[in-house]
VOSEMI-404334 format. One line per 3 residues: their letters; for each residue x, y, z of C-alpha. Coordinates in nm, 4 decimals. Each point is the difference from the previous one (the first is absolute). Layout:
<nodes>
a) X,Y,Z; ...
</nodes>
This chain:
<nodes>
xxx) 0.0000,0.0000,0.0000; 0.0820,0.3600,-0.0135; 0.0120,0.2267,0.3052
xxx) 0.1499,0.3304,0.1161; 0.3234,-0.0381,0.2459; 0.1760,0.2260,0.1905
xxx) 0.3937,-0.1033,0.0106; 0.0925,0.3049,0.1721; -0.1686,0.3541,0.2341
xxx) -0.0589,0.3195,-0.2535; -0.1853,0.1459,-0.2332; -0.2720,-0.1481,-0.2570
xxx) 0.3013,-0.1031,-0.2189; 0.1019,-0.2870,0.2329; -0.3760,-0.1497,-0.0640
xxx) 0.0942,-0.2766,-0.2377; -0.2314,-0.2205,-0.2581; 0.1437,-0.3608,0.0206
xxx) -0.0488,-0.3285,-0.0338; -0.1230,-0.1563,0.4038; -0.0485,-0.3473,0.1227
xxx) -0.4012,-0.0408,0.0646; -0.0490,0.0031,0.3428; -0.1801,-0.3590,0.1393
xxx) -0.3039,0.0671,0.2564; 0.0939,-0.1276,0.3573; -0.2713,-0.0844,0.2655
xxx) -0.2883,0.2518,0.0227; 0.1292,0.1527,-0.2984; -0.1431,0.0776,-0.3436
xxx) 0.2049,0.0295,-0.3605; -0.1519,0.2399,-0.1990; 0.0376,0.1292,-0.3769
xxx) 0.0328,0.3962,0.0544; -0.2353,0.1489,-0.2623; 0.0513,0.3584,0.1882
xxx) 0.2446,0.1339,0.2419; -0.0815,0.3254,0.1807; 0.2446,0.2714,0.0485
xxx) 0.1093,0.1235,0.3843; 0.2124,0.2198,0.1703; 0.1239,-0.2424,0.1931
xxx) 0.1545,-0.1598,-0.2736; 0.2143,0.3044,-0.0879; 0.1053,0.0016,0.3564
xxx) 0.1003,-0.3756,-0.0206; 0.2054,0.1015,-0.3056; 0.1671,0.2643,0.1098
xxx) 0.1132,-0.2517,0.3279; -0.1983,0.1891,0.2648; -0.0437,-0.2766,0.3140
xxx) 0.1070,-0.2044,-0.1892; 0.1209,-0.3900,0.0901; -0.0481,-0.2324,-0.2291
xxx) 0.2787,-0.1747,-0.2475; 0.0296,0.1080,-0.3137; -0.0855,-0.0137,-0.2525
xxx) -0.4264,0.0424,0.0612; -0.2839,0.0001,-0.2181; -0.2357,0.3477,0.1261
xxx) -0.3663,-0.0304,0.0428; -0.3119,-0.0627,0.2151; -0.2895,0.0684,-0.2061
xxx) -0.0984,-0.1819,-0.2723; -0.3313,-0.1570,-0.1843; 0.0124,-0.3436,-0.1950
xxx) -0.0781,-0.3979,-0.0146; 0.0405,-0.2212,0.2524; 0.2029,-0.2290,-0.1690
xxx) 0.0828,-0.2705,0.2715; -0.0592,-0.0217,0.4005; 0.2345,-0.1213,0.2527
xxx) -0.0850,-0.2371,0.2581; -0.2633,0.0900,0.2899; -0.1631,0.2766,-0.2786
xxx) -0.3628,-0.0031,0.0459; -0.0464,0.3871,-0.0885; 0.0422,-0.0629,-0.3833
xxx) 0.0514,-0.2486,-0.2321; 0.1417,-0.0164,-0.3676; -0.1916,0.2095,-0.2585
xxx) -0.1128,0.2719,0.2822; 0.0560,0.3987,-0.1473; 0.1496,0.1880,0.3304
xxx) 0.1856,0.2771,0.1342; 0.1832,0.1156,0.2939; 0.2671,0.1987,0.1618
xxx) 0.1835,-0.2335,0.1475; 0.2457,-0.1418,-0.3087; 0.3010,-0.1350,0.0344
xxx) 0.1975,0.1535,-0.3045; -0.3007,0.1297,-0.1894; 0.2308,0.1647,-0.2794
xxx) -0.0226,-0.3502,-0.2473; -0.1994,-0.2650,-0.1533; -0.0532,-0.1923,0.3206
xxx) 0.0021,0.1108,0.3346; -0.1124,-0.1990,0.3523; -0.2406,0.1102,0.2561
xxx) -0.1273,-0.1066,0.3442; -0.3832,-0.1371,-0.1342; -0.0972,0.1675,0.3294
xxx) 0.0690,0.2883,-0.1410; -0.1627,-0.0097,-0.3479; -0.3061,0.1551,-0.0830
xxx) -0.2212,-0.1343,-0.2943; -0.0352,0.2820,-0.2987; -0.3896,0.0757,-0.0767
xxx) -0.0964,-0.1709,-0.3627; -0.0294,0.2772,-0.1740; 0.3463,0.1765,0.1154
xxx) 0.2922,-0.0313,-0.1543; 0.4118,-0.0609,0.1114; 0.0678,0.3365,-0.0310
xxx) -0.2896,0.1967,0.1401; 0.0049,-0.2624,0.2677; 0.4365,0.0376,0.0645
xxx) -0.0917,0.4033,-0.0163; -0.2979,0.0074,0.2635; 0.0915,-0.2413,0.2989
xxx) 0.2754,0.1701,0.1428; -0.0758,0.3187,0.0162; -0.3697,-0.0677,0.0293
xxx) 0.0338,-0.1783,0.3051; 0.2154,0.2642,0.1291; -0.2519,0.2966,-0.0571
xxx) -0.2472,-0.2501,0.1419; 0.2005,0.0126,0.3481; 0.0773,0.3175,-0.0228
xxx) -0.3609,0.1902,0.0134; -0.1914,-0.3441,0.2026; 0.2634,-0.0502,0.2989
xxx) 0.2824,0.2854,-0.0134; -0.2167,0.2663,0.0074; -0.3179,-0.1650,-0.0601
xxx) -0.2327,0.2970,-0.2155; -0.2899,0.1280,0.1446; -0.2601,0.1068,-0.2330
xxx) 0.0383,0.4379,0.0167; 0.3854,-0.0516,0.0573; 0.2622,0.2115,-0.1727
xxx) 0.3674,-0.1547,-0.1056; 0.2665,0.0475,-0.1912; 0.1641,-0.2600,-0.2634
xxx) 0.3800,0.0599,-0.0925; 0.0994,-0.1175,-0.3019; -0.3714,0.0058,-0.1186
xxx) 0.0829,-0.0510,-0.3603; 0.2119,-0.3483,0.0971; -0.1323,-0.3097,-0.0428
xxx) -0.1076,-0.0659,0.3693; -0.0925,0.3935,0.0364; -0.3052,-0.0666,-0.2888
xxx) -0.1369,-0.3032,0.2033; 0.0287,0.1935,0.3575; -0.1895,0.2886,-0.1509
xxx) -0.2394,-0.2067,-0.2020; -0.0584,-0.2385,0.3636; -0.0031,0.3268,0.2257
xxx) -0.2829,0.1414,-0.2860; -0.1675,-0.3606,0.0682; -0.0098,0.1121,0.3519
xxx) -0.1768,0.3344,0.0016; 0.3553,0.1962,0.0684; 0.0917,0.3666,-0.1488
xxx) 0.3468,-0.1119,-0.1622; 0.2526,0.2169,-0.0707; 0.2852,-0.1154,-0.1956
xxx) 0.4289,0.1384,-0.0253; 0.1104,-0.0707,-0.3831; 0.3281,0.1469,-0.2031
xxx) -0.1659,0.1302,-0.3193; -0.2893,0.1249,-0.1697; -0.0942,-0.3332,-0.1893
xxx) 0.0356,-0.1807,0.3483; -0.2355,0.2193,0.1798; -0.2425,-0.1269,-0.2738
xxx) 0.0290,-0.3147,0.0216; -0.0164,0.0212,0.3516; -0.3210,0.2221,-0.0483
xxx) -0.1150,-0.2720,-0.1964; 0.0253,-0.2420,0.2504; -0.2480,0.2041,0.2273
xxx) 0.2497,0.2072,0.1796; -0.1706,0.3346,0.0937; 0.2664,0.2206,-0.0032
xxx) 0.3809,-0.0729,-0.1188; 0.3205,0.1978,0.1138; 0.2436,0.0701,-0.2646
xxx) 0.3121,-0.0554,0.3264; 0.2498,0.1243,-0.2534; -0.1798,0.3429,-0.0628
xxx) -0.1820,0.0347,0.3452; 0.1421,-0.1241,0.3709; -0.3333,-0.2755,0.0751
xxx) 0.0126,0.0912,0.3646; -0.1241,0.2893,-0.0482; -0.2805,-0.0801,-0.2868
xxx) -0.0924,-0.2214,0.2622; -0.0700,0.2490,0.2480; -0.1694,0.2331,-0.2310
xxx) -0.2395,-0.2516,-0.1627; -0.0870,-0.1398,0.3569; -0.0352,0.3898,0.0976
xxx) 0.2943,-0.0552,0.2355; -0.1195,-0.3115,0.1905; 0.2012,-0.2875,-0.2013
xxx) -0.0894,-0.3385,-0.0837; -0.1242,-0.2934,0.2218; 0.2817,-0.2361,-0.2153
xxx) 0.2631,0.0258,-0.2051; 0.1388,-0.3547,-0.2066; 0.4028,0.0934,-0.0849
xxx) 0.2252,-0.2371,-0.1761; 0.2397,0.2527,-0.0907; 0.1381,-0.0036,0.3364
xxx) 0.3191,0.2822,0.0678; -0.1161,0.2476,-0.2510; -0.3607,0.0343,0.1445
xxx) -0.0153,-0.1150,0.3109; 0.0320,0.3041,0.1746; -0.2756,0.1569,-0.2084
xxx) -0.2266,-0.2516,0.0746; 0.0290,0.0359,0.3511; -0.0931,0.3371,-0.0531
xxx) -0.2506,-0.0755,-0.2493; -0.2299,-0.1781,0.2886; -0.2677,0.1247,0.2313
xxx) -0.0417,-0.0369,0.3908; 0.0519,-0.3761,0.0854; 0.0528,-0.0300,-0.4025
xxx) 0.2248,-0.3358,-0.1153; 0.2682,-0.0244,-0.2084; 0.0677,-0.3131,-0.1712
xxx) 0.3356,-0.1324,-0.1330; 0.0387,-0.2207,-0.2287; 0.3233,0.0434,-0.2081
xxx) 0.2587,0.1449,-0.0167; 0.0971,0.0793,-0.3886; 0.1443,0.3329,0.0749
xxx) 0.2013,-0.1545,0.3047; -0.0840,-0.0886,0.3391; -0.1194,0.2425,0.2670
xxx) 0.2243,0.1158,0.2318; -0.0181,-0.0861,0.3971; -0.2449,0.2491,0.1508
xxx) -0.1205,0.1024,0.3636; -0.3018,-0.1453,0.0232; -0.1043,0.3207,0.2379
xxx) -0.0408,0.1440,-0.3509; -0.2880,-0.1790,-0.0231; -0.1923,0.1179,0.2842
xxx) 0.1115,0.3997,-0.0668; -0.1332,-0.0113,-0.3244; -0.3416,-0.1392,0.1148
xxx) 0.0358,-0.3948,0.1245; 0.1158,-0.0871,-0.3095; -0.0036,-0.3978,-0.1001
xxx) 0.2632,-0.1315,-0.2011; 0.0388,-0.3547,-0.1192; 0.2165,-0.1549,-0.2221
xxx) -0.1701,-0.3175,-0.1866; 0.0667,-0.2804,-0.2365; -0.1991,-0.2490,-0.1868
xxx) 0.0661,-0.3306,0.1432; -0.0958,0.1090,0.3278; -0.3677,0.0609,-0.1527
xxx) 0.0029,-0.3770,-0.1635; 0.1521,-0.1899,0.2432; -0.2827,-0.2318,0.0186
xxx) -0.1322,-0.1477,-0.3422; -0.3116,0.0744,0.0561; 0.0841,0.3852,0.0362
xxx) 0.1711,-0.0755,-0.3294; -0.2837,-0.1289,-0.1649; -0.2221,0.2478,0.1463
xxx) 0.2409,0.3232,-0.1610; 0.0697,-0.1728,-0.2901; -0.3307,-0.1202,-0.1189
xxx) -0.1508,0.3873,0.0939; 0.2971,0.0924,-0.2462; -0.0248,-0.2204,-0.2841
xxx) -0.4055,-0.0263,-0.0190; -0.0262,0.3892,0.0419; 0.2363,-0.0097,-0.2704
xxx) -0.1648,-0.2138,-0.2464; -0.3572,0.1830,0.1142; 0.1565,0.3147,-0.1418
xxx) -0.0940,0.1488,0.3507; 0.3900,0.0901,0.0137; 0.2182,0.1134,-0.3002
xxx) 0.3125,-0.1775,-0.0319; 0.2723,0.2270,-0.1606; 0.2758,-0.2068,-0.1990
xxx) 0.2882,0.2847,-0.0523; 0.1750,-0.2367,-0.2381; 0.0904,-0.3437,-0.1118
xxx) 0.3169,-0.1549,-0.0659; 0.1505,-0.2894,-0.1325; 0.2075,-0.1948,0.2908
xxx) 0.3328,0.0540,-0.2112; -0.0589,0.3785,0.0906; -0.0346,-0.0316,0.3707
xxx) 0.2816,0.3042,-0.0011; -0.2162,0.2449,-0.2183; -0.2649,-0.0922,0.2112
xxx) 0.2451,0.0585,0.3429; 0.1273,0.3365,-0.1685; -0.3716,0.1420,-0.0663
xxx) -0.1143,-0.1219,0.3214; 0.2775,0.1584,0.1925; -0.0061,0.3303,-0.1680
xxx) -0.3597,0.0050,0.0635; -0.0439,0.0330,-0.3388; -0.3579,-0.1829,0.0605
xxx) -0.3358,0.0166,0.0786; -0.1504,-0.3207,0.1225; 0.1591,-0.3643,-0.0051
xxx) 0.2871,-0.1297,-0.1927; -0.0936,-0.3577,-0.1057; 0.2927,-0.2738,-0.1649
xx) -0.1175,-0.2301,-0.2082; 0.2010,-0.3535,-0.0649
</nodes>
């Protein structure tokens, strides 16, 4: 088979198309034939070395869409023949890639690899984000960073779902309308405006109840000030950098603030909460009752194009790779 490997830390140049031995399903395991892969930041992070402990050289990937193709032993989840996806790949850049069944989630019918690579992910995350992080009361005002993105589209388009007033950060002119689009009520153009304060002004100086930040360094600091009395501030990446340590006393003086800093697999730890996120995702998907933005398709040879427009945020939506 073909896959992507990684022989050595940098940029999208070291991402490699190669002939791979096909990985064998062990117990509990499932071999599947990737017919999508889905494009995260966390794989430019595993590239570039960050945390990073594993021998090289690696394949990159945890999201993917395909045929099960065969089922280790103890696999009652699946069998052969079964269309699924999930985020939980073990080298999802290739032709074949192996997955705890646990973990897989079956695709609806009518849905396809890459739609269903494109919307798990990130679906389930926005699906955490405005049900337990700062769970959305109907009347609620927040803020989205990065509301162009392709988690920023489904947070505003589940916070809309909710009854919330969404406002939502973007870089440019064509972002804000996508975001608009989306159901966003208001978008800040952050690189002609400082958001903080369009905050405060659209809110006539009260702030919002929550604000969903994946940016992390850059914006973290305006978010805090971007919030209400008792408002929460939810991180949840960091692709601008990590936050710096703070003194939590900040909190309290600027109005017993809640921070948090979150991450999917806390919010499927069980299957059934995976199932539960998941199956929201996918069949709201397929129901057209949320818009699934595909920013671009590429053929798995160009996993580095696809790295390089990613990065460069260069994007609106998902990156998909296609074997």
């Amino acid at each position: 088979m073909h896959a992507i490997r990684v022989h050595e830390f940098g940029g999208p140049e070291v991402l490699r198309y190669e002939e791979a031995e096909q990985p064998k399903p062990g117990p509990g395991q499932a071999l599947v034939k990737v017919g999508a892969v889905g494009l995260n930041f966390t794989e430019i992070y595993s590239r570039r070395g960050a945390g990073a402990n594993a021998v090289l050289p690696i394949t990159p990937g945890g999201e993917a869409a395909g045929t099960v193709e065969q089922v280790g032993e103890g696999v009652t989840e699946v069998m052969p023949g079964d269309m699924v996806a999930s985020n939980a790949f073990s080298g999802a850049y290739a032709e074949y890639a192996v997955a705890p069944a646990n973990r897989l989630v079956a695709m609806p019918a009518s849905m396809d690899a890459p739609h269903a690579a494109a919307a798990l992910l990130q679906g389930m995350t926005a699906h955490y984000l405005v049900h337990a992080s700062y769970p959305i009361q109907r009347g609620d005002t927040v803020l989205v960073h990065a509301a162009a993105g392709g988690t920023g589209l489904l947070i505003v388009q589940m916070a809309k779902m909710l009854g919330a007033r969404v406002f939502g950060t973007v870089s440019s002119d064509e972002k804000a309308k996508l975001a608009r689009e989306a159901g966003a009520d208001e978008t800040i153009i952050y690189t002609k405006i400082d958001f903080a304060q369009e905050v405060r002004r659209l809110t006539n100086g009260e702030g919002v109840h929550g604000v969903y930040d994946s940016v992390g360094r850059d914006t973290w600091e305006g978010s805090l000030n971007s919030l209400r009395t008792r408002g929460t501030l939810v991180l949840f990446g960091n692709a601008s950098g990590p936050v710096p340590p703070i003194d939590t006393s900040l909190l309290s003086s600027k109005g017993s603030l809640r921070l948090t800093r979150v991450t999917l697999g806390h919010h499927i730890a069980t299957r059934a909460e995976l199932l539960d996120r998941a199956n929201d995702v996918l069949n709201w998907t397929t129901s057209g009752k949320l818009t699934l933005r595909i920013g671009g398709t590429f053929p798995l040879a160009q996993a580095a194009e696809a790295h390089r427009q990613l990065e460069g945020r260069a994007t609106t939506g998902k990156l998909v790779l296609v074997p």
